[in-house]
C-alpha positions in Angstrom: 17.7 -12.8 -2.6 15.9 -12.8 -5.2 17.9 -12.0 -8.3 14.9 -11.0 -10.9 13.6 -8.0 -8.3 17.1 -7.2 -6.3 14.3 -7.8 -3.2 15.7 -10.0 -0.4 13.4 -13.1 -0.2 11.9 -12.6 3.4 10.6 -9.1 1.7 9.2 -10.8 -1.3 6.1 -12.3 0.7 5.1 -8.3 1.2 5.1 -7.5 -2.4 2.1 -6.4 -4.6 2.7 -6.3 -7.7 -0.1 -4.1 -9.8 -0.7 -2.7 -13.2 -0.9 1.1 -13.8 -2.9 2.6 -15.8 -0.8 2.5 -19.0 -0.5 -1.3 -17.9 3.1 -1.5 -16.4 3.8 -3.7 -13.7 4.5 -1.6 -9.9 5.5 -2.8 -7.3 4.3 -2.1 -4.0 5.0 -3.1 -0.3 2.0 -3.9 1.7 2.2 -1.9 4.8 -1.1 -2.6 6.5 -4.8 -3.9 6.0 -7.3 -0.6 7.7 -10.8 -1.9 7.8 -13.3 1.0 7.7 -17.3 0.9 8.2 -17.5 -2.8 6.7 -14.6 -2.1 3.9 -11.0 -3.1 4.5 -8.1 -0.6 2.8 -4.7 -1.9 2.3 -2.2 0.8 2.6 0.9 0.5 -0.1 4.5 1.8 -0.3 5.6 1.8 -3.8 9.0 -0.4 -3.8 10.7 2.2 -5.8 10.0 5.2 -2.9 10.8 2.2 -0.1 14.3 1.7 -1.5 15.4 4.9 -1.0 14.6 6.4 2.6 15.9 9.8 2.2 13.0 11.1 0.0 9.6 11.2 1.5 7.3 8.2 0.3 3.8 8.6 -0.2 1.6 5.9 0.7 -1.5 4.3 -1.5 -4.5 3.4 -0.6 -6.4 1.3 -2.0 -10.3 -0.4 -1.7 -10.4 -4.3 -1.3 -12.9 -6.1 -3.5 -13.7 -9.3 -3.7 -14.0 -10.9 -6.6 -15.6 -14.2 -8.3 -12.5 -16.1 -7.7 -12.2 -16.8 -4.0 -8.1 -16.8 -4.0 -8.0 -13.5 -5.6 -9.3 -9.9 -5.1 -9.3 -6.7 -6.7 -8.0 -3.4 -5.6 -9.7 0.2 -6.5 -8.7 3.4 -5.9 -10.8 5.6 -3.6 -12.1 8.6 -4.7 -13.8 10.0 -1.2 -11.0 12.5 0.6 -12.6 11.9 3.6 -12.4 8.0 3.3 -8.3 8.5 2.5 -8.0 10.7 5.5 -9.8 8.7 7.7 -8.0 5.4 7.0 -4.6 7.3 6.5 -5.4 8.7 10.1 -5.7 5.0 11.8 -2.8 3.7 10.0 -0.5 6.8 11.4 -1.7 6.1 14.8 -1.2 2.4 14.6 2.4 3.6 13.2 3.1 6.3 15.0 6.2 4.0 16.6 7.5 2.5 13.5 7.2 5.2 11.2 8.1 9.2 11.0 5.4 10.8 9.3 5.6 14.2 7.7 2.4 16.3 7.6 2.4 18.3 4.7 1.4 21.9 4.9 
């Protein structure tokens, strides 16, 4: 296990860890990588909504970018509803086995 993040080690490989907008550290579990008309979306879990299964998590989505290092790259936020939906929509059906979705009305 691994003591600093209370995460068991066979998890750790699926956390991202990214900065907010105030600059605090998140954690997020990587859930899936949608590619969409040449872009590819990863689709997050923050750690904090993972750990506790009885409230309803809501998934991010964010834009891969490359970026001038070749090891790294950058994630942005999607602005286009349509985009979210869309790659939302083809990571439900991919999930529809694993995961219970709630639509919300």
């Amino acid at each position: 296990m691994d003591e600093e993040n209370n995460i068991p080690e066979e998890e750790v490989d699926n956390i991202i860890v990214l900065n907010d907008e105030s600059g605090a550290e998140v954690q997020f579990e990587f859930l899936d990588l949608v590619e969409l008309d040449g872009e590819e979306y990863v689709v997050l879990l923050p750690v904090d909504e993972a750990e506790n299964e009885d409230e309803v998590g809501e998934v991010v989505i964010l834009r891969v970018e490359d970026t001038e290092n070749e090891e790294e790259e950058s994630y942005v936020s999607v602005d286009d509803e349509e985009v979210l939906n869309t790659v939302f929509e083809m990571f439900k059906e991919k999930f529809k086995d694993e995961f219970n979705f709630v639509d919300e009305e």
